[in-house]
mmCIF file of the N, C-alpha and C atoms, coordinates in Angstrom:
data_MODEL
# 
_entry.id   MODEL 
# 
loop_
_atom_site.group_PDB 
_atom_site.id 
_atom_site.type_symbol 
_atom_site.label_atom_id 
_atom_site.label_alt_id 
_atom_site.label_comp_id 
_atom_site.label_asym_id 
_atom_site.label_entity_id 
_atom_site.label_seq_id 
_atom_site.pdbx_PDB_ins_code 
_atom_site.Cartn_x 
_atom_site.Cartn_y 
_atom_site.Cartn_z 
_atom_site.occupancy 
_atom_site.B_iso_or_equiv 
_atom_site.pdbx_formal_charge 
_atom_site.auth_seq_id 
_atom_site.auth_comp_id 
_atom_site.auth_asym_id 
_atom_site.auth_atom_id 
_atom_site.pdbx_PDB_model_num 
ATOM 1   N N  . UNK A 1 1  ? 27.792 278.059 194.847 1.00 0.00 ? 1  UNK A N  1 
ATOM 2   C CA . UNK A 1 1  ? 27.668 277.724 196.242 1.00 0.00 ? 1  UNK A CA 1 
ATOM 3   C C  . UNK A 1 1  ? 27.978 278.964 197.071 1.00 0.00 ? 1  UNK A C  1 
ATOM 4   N N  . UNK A 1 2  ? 26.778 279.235 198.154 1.00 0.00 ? 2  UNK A N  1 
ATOM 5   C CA . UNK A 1 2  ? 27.557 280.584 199.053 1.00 0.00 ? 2  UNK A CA 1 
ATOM 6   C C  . UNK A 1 2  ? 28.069 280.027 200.568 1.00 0.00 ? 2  UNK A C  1 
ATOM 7   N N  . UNK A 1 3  ? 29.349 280.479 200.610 1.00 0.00 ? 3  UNK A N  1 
ATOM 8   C CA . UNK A 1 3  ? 29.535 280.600 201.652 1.00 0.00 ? 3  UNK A CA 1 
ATOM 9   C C  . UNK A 1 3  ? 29.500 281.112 202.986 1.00 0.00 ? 3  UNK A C  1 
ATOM 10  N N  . UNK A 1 4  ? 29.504 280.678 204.577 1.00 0.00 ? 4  UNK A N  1 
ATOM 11  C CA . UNK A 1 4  ? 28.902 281.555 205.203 1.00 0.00 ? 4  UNK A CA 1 
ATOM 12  C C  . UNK A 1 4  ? 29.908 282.656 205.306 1.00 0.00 ? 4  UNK A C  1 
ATOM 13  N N  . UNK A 1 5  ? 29.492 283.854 205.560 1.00 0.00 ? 5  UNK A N  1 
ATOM 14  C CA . UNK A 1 5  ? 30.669 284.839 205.449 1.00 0.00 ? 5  UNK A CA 1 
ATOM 15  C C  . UNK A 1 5  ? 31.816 284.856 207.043 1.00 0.00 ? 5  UNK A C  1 
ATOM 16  N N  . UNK A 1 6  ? 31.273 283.939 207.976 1.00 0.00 ? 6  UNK A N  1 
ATOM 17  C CA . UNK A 1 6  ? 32.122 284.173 209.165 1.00 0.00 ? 6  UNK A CA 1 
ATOM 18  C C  . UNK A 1 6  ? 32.739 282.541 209.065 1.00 0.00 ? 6  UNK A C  1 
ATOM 19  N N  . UNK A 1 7  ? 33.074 282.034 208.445 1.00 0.00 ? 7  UNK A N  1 
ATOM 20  C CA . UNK A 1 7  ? 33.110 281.012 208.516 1.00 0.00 ? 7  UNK A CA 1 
ATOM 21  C C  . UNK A 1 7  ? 34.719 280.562 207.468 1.00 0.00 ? 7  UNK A C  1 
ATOM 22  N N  . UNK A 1 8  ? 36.100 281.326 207.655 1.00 0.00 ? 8  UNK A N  1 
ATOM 23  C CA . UNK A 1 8  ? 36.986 281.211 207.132 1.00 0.00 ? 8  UNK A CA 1 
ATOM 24  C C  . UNK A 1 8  ? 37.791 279.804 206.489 1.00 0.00 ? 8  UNK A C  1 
ATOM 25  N N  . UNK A 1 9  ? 37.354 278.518 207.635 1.00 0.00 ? 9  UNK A N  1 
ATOM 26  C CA . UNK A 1 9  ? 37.914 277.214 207.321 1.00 0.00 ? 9  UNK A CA 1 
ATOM 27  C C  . UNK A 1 9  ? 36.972 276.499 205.669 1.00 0.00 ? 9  UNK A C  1 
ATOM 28  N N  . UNK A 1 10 ? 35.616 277.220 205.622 1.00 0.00 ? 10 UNK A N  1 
ATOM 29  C CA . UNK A 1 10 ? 34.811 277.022 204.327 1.00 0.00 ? 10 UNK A CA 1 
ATOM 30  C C  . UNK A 1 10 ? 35.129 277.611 203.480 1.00 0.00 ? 10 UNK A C  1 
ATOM 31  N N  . UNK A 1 11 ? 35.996 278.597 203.352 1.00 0.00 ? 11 UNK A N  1 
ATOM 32  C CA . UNK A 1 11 ? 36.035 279.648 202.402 1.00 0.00 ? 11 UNK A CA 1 
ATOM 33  C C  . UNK A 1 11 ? 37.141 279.721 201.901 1.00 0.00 ? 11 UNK A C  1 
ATOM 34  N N  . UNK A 1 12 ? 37.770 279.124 200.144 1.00 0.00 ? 12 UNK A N  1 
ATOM 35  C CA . UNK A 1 12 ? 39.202 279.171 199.911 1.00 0.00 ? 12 UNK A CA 1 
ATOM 36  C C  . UNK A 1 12 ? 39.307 280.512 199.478 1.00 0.00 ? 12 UNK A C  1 
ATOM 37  N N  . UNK A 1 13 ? 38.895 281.322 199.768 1.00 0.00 ? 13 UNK A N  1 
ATOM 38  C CA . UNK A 1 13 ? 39.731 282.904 199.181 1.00 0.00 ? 13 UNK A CA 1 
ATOM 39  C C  . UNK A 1 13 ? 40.603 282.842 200.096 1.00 0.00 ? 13 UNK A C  1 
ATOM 40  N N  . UNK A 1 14 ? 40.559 282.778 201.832 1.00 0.00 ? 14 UNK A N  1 
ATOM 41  C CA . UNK A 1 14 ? 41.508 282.927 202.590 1.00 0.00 ? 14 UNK A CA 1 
ATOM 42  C C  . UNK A 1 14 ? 42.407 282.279 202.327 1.00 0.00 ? 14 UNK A C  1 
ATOM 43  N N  . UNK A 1 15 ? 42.567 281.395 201.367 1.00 0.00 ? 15 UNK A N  1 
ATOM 44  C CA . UNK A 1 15 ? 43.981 280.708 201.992 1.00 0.00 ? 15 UNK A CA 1 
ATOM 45  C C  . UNK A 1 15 ? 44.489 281.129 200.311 1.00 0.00 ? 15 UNK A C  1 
ATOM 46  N N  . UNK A 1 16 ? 43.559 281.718 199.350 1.00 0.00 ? 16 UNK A N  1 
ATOM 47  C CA . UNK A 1 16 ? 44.275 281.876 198.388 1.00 0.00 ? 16 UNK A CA 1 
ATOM 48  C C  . UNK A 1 16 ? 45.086 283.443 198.970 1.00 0.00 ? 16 UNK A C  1 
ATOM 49  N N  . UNK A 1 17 ? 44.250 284.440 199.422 1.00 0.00 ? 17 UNK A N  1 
ATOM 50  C CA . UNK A 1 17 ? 44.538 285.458 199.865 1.00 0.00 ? 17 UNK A CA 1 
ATOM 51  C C  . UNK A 1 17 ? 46.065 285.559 200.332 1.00 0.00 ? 17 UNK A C  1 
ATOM 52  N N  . UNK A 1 18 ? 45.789 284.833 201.342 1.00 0.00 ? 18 UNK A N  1 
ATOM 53  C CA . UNK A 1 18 ? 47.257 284.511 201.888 1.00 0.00 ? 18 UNK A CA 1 
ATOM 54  C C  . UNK A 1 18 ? 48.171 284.042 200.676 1.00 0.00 ? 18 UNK A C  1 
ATOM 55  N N  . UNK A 1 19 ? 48.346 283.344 199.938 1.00 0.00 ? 19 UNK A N  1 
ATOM 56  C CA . UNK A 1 19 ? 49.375 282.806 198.916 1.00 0.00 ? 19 UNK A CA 1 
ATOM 57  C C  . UNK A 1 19 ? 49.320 284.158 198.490 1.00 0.00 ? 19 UNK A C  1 
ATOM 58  N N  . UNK A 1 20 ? 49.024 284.762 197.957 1.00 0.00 ? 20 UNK A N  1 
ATOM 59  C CA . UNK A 1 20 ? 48.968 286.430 197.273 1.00 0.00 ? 20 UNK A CA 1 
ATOM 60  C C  . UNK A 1 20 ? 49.938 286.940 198.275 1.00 0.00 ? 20 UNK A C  1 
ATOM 61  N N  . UNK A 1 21 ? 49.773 287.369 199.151 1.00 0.00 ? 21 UNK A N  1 
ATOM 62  C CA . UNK A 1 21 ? 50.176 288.142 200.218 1.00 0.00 ? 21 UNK A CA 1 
ATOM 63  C C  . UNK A 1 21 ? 51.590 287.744 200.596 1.00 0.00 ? 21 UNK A C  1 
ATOM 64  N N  . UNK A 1 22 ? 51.617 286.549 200.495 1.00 0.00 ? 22 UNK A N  1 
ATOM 65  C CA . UNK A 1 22 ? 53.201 285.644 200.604 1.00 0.00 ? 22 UNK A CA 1 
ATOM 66  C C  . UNK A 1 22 ? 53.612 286.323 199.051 1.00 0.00 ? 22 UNK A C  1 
ATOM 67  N N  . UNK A 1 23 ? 53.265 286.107 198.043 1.00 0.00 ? 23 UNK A N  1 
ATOM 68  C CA . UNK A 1 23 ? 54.195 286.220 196.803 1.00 0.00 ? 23 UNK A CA 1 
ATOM 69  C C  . UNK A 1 23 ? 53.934 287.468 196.773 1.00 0.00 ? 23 UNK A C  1 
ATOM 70  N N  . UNK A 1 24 ? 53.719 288.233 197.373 1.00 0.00 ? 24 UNK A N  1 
ATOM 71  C CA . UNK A 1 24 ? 53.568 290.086 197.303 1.00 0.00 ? 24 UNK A CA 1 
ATOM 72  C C  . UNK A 1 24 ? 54.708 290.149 197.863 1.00 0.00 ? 24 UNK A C  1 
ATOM 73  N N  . UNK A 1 25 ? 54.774 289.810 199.307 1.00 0.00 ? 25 UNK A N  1 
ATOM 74  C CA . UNK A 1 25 ? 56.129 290.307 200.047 1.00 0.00 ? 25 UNK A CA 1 
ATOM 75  C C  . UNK A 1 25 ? 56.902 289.664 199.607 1.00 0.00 ? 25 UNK A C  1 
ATOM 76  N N  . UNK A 1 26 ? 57.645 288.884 199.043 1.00 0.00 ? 26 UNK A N  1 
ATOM 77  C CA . UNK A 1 26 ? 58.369 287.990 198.735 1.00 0.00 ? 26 UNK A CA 1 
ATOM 78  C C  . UNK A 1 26 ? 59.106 288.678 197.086 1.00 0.00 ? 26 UNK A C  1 
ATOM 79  N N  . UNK A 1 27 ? 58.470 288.855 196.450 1.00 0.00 ? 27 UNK A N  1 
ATOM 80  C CA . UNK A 1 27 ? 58.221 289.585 195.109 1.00 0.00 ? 27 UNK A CA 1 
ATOM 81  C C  . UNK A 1 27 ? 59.099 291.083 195.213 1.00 0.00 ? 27 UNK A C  1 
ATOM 82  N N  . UNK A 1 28 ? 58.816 292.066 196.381 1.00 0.00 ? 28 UNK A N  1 
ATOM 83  C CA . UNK A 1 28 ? 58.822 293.345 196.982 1.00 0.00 ? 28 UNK A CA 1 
ATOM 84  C C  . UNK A 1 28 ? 60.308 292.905 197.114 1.00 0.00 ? 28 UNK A C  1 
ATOM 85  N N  . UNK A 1 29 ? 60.583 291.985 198.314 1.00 0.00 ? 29 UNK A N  1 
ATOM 86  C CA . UNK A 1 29 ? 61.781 291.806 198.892 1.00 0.00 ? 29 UNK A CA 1 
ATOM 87  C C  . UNK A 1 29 ? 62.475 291.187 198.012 1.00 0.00 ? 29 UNK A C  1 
ATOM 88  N N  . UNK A 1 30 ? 62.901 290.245 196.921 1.00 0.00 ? 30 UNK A N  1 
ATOM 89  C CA . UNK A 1 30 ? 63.560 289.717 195.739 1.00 0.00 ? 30 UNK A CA 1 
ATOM 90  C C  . UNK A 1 30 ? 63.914 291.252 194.949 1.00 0.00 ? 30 UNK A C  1 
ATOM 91  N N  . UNK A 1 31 ? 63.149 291.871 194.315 1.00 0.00 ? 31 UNK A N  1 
ATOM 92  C CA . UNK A 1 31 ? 63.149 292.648 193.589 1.00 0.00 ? 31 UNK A CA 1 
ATOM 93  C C  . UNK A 1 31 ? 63.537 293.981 193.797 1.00 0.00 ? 31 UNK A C  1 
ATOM 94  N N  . UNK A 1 32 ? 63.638 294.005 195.490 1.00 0.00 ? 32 UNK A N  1 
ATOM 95  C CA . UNK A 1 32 ? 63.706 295.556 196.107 1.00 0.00 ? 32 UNK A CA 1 
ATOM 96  C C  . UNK A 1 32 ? 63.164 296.532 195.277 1.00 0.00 ? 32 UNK A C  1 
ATOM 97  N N  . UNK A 1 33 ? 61.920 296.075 195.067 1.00 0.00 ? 33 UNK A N  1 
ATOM 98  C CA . UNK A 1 33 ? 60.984 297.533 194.352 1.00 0.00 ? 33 UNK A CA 1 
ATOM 99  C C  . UNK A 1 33 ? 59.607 297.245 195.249 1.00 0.00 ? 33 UNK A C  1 
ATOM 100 N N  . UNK A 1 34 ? 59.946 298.419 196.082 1.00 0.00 ? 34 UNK A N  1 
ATOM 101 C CA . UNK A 1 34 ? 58.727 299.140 196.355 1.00 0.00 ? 34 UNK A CA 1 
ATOM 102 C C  . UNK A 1 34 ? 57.900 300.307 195.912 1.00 0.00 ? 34 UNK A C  1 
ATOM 103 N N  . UNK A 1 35 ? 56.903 299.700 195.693 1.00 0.00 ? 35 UNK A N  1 
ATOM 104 C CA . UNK A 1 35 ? 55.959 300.688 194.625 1.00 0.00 ? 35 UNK A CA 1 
ATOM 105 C C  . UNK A 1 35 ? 55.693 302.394 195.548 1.00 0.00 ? 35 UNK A C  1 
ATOM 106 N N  . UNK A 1 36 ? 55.815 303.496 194.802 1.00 0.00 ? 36 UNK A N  1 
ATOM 107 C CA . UNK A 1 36 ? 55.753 304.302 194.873 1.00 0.00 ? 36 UNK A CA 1 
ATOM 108 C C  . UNK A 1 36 ? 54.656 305.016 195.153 1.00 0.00 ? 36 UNK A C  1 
ATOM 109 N N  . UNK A 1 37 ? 53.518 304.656 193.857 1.00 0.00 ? 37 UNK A N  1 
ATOM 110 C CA . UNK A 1 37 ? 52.262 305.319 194.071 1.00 0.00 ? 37 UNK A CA 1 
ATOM 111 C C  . UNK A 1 37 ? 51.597 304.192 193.907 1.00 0.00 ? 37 UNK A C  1 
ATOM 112 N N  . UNK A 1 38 ? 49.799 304.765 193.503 1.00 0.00 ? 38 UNK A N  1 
ATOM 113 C CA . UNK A 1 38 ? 49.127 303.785 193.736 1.00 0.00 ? 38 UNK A CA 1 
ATOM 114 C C  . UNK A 1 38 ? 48.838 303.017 192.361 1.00 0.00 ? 38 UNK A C  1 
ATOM 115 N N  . UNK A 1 39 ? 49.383 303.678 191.252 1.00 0.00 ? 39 UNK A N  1 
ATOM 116 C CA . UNK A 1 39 ? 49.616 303.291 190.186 1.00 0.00 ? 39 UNK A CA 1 
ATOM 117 C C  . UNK A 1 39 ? 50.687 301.916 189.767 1.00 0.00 ? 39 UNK A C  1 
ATOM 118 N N  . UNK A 1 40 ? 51.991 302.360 190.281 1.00 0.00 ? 40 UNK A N  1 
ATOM 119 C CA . UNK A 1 40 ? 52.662 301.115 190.604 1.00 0.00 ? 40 UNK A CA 1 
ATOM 120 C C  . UNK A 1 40 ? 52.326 300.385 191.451 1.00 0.00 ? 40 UNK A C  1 
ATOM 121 N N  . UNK A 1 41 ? 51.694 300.321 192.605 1.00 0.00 ? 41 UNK A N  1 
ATOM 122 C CA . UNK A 1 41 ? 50.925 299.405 193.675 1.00 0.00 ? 41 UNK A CA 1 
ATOM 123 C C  . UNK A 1 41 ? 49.949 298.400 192.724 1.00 0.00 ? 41 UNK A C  1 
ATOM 124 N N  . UNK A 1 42 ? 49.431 298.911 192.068 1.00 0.00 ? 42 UNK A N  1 
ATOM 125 C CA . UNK A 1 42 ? 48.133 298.184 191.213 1.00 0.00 ? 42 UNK A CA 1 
ATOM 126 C C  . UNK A 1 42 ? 49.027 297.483 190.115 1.00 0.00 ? 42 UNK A C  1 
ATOM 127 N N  . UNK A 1 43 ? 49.885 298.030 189.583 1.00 0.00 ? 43 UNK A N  1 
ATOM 128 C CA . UNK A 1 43 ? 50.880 297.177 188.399 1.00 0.00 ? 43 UNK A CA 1 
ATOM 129 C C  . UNK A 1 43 ? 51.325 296.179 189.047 1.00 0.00 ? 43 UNK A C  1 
ATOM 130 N N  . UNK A 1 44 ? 52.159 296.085 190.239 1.00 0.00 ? 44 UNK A N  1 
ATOM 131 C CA . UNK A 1 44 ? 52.778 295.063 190.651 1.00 0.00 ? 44 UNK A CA 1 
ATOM 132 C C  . UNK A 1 44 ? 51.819 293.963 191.496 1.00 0.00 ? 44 UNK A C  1 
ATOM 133 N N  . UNK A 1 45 ? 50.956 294.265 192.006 1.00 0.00 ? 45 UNK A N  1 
ATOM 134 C CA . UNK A 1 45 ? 50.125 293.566 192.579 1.00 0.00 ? 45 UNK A CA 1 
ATOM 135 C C  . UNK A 1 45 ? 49.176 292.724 191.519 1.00 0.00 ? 45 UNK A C  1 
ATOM 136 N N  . UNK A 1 46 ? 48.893 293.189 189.963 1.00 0.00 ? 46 UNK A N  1 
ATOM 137 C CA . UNK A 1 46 ? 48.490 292.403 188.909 1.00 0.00 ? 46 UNK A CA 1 
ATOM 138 C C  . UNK A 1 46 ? 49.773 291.425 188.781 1.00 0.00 ? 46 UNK A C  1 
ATOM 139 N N  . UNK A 1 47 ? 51.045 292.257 188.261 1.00 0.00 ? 47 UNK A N  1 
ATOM 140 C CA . UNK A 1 47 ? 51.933 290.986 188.182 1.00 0.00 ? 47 UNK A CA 1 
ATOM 141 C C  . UNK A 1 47 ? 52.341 290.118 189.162 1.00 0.00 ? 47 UNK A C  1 
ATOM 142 N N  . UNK A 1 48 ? 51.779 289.893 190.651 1.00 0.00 ? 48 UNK A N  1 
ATOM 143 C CA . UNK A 1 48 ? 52.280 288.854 191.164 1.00 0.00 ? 48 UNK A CA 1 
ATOM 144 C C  . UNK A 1 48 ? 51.088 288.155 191.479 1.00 0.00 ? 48 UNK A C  1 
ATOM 145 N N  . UNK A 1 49 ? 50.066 288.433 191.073 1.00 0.00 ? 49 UNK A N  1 
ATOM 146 C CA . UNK A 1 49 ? 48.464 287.890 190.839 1.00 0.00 ? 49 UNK A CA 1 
ATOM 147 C C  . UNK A 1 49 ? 48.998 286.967 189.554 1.00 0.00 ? 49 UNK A C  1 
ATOM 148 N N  . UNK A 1 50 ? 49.595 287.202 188.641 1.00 0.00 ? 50 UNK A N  1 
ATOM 149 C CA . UNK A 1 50 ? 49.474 286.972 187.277 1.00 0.00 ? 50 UNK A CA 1 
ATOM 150 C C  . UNK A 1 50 ? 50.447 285.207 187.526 1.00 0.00 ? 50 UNK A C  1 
ATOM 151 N N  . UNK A 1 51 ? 51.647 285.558 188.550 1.00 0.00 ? 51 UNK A N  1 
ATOM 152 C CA . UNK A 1 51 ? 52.480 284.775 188.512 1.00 0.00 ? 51 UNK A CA 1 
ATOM 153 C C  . UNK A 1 51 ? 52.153 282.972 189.283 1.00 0.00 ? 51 UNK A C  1 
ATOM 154 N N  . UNK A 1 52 ? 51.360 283.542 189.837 1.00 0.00 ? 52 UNK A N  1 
ATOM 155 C CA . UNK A 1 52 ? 50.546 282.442 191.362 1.00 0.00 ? 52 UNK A CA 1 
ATOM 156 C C  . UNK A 1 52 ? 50.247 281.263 190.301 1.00 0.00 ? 52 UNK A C  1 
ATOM 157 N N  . UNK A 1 53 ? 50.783 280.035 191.030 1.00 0.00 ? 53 UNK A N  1 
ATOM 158 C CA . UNK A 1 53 ? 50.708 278.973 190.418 1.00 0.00 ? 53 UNK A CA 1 
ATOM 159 C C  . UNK A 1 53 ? 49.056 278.492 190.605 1.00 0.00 ? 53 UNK A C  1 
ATOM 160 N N  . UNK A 1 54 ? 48.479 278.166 189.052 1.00 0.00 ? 54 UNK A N  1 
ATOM 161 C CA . UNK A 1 54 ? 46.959 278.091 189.546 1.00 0.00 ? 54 UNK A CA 1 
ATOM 162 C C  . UNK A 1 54 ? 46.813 276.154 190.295 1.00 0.00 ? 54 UNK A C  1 
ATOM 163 N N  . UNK A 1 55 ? 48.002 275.622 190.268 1.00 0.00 ? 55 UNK A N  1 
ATOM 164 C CA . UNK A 1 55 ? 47.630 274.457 190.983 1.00 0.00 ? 55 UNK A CA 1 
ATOM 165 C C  . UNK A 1 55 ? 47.763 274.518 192.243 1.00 0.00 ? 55 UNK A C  1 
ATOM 166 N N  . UNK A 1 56 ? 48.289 275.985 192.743 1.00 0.00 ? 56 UNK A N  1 
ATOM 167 C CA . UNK A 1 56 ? 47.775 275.743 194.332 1.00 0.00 ? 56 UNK A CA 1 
ATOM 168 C C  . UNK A 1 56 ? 46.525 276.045 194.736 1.00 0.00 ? 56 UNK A C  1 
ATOM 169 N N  . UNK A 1 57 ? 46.214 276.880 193.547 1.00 0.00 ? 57 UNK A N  1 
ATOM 170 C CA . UNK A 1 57 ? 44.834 277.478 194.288 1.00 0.00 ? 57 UNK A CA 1 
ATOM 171 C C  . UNK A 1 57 ? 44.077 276.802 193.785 1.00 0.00 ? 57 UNK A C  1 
ATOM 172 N N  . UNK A 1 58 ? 43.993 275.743 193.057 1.00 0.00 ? 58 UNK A N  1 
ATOM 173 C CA . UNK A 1 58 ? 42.965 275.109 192.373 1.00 0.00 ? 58 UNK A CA 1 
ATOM 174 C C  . UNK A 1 58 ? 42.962 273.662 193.801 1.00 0.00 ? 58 UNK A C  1 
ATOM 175 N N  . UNK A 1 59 ? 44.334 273.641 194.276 1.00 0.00 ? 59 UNK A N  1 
ATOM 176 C CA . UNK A 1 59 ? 44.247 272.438 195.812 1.00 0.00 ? 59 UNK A CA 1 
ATOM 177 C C  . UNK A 1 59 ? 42.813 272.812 196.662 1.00 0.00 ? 59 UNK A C  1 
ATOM 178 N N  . UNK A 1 60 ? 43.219 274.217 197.036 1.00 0.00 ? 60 UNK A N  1 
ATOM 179 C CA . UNK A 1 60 ? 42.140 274.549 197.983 1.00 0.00 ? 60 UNK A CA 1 
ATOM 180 C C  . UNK A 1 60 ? 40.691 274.591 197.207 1.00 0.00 ? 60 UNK A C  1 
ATOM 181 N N  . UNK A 1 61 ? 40.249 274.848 196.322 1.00 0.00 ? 61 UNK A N  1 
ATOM 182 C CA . UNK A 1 61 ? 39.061 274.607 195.663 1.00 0.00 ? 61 UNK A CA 1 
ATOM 183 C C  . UNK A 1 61 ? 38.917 273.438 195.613 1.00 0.00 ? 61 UNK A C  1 
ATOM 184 N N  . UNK A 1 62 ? 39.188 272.276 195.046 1.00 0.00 ? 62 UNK A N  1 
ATOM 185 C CA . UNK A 1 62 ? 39.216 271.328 194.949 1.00 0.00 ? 62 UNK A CA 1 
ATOM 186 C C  . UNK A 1 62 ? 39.061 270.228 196.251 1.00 0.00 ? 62 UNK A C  1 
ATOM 187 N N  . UNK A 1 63 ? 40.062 270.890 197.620 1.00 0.00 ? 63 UNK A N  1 
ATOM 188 C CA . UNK A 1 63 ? 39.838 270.541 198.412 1.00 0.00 ? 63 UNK A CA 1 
ATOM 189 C C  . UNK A 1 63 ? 38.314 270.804 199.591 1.00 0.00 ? 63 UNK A C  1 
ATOM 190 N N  . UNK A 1 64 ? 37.476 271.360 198.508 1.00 0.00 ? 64 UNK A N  1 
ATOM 191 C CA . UNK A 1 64 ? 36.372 271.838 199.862 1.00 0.00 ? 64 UNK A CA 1 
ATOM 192 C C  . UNK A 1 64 ? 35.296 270.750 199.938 1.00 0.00 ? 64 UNK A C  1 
ATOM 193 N N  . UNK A 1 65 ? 34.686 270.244 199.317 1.00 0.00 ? 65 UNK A N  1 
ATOM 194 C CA . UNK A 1 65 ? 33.975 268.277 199.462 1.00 0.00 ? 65 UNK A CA 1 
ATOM 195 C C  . UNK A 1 65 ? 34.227 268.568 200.646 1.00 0.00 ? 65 UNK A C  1 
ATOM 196 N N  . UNK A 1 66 ? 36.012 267.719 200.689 1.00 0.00 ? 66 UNK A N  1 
ATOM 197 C CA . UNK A 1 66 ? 36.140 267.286 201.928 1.00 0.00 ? 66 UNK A CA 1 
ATOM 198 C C  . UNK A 1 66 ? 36.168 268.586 203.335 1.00 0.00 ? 66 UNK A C  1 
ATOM 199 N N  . UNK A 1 67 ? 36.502 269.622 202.990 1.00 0.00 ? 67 UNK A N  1 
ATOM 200 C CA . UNK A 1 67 ? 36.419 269.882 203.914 1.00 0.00 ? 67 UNK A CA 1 
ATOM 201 C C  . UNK A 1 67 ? 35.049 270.138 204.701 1.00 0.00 ? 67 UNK A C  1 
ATOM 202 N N  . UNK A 1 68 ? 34.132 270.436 203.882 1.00 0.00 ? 68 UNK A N  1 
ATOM 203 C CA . UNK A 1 68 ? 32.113 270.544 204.158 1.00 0.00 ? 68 UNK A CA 1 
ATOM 204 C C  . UNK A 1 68 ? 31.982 269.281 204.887 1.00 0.00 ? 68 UNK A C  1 
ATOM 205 N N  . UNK A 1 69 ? 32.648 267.927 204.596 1.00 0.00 ? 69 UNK A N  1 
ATOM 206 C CA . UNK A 1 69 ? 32.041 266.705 205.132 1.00 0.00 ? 69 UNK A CA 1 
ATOM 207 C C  . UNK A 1 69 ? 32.775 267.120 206.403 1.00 0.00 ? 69 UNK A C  1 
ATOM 208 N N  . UNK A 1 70 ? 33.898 267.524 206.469 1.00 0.00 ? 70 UNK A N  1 
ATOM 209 C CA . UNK A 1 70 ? 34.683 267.867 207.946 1.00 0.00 ? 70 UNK A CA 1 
ATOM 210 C C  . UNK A 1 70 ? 33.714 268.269 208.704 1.00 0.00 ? 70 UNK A C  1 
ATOM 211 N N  . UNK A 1 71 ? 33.354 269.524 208.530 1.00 0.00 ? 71 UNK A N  1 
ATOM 212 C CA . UNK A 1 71 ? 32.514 270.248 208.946 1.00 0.00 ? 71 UNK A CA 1 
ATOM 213 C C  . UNK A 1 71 ? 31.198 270.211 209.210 1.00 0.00 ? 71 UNK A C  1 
ATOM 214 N N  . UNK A 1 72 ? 30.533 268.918 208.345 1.00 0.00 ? 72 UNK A N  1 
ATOM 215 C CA . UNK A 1 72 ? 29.161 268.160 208.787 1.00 0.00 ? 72 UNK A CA 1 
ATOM 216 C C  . UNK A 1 72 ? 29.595 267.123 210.059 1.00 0.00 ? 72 UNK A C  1 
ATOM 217 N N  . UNK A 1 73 ? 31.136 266.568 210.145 1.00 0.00 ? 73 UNK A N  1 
ATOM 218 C CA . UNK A 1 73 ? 31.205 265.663 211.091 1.00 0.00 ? 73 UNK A CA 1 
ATOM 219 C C  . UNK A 1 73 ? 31.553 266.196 212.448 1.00 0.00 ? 73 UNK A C  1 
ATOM 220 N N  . UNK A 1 74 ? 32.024 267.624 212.517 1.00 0.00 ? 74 UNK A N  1 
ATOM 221 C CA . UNK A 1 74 ? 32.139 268.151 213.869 1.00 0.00 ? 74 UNK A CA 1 
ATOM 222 C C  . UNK A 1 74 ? 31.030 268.936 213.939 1.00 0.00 ? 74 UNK A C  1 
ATOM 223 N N  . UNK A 1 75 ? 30.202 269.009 213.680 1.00 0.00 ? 75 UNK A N  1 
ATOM 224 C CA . UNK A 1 75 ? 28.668 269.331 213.850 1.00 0.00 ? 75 UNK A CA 1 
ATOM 225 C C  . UNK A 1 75 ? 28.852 271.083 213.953 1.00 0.00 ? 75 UNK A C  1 
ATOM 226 N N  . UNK A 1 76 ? 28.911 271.326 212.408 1.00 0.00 ? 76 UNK A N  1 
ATOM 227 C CA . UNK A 1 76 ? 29.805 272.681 212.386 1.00 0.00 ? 76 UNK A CA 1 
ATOM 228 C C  . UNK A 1 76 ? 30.515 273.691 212.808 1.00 0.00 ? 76 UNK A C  1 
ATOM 229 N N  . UNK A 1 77 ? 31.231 272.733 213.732 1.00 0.00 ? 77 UNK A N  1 
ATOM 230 C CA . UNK A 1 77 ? 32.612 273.262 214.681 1.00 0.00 ? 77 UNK A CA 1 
ATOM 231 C C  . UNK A 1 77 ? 33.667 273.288 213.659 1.00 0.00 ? 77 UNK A C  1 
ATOM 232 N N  . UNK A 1 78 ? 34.908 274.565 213.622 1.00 0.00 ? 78 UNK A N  1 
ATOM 233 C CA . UNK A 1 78 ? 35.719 274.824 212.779 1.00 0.00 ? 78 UNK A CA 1 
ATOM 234 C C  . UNK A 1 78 ? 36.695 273.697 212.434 1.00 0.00 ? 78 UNK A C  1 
ATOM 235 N N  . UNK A 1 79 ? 36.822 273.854 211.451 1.00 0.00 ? 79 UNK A N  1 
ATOM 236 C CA . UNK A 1 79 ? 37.921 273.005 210.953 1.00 0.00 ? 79 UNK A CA 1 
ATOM 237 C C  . UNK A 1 79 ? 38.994 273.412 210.738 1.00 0.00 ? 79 UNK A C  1 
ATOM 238 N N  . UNK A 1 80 ? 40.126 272.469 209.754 1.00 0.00 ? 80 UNK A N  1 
ATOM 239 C CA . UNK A 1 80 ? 41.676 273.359 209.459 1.00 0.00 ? 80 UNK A CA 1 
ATOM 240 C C  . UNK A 1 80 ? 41.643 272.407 208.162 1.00 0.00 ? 80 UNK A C  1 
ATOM 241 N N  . UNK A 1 81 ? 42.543 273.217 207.665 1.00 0.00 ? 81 UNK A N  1 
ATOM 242 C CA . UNK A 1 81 ? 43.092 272.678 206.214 1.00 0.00 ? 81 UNK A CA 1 
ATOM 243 C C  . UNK A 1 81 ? 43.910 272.310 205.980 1.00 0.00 ? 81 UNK A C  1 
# 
C-alpha cells in the first residue's frame, strides 16, 4: 500500500519514528553515554532500534483500517491517532 507522502496521520513510520526518538533520548540519558563519533552514533542507535517493543509498533500498523475509514469519513481531512 503507498502512502500519500504529505499525509502524516496515514503514515505509521511517524509515530514509530517518534517511539525511536523517545528510546534514543531516554537510552542517552539512563546510560550517560553520548556517542562520540559517527561510528558509535550508528552502534547505539542499532541497539535502541533493536530494543523497541515490536507490539507497539505493530499497534500503529495494525491500527491503520481504522484509521483510512477515519479519513474516508472526514472526507480526507486529517485525522489523529
Amino acid at each position: 500500500m503507498d502512502w500519500p507522502p504529505h499525509s502524516p496521520d496515514l503514515n505509521p513510520i511517524e509515530n514509530v519514528w517518534a517511539l525511536f526518538k523517545n528510546h534514543y533520548r531516554q537510552t542517552v540519558w539512563e546510560r550517560q553515554r553520548i556517542p562520540g563519533d559517527e561510528d558509535q552514533l550508528i552502534a547505539l542507535a542499532q541497539e535502541v532500534w533493536e530494543e523497541l517493543l515490536w507490539r507497539h509498533i505493530y499497534t500503529y500498523i495494525n491500527g491503520m483500517p481504522g484509521q483510512i475509514l477515519t479519513c474516508i469519513r472526514s472526507n480526507g481531512g486529517s485525522t489523529r491517532w
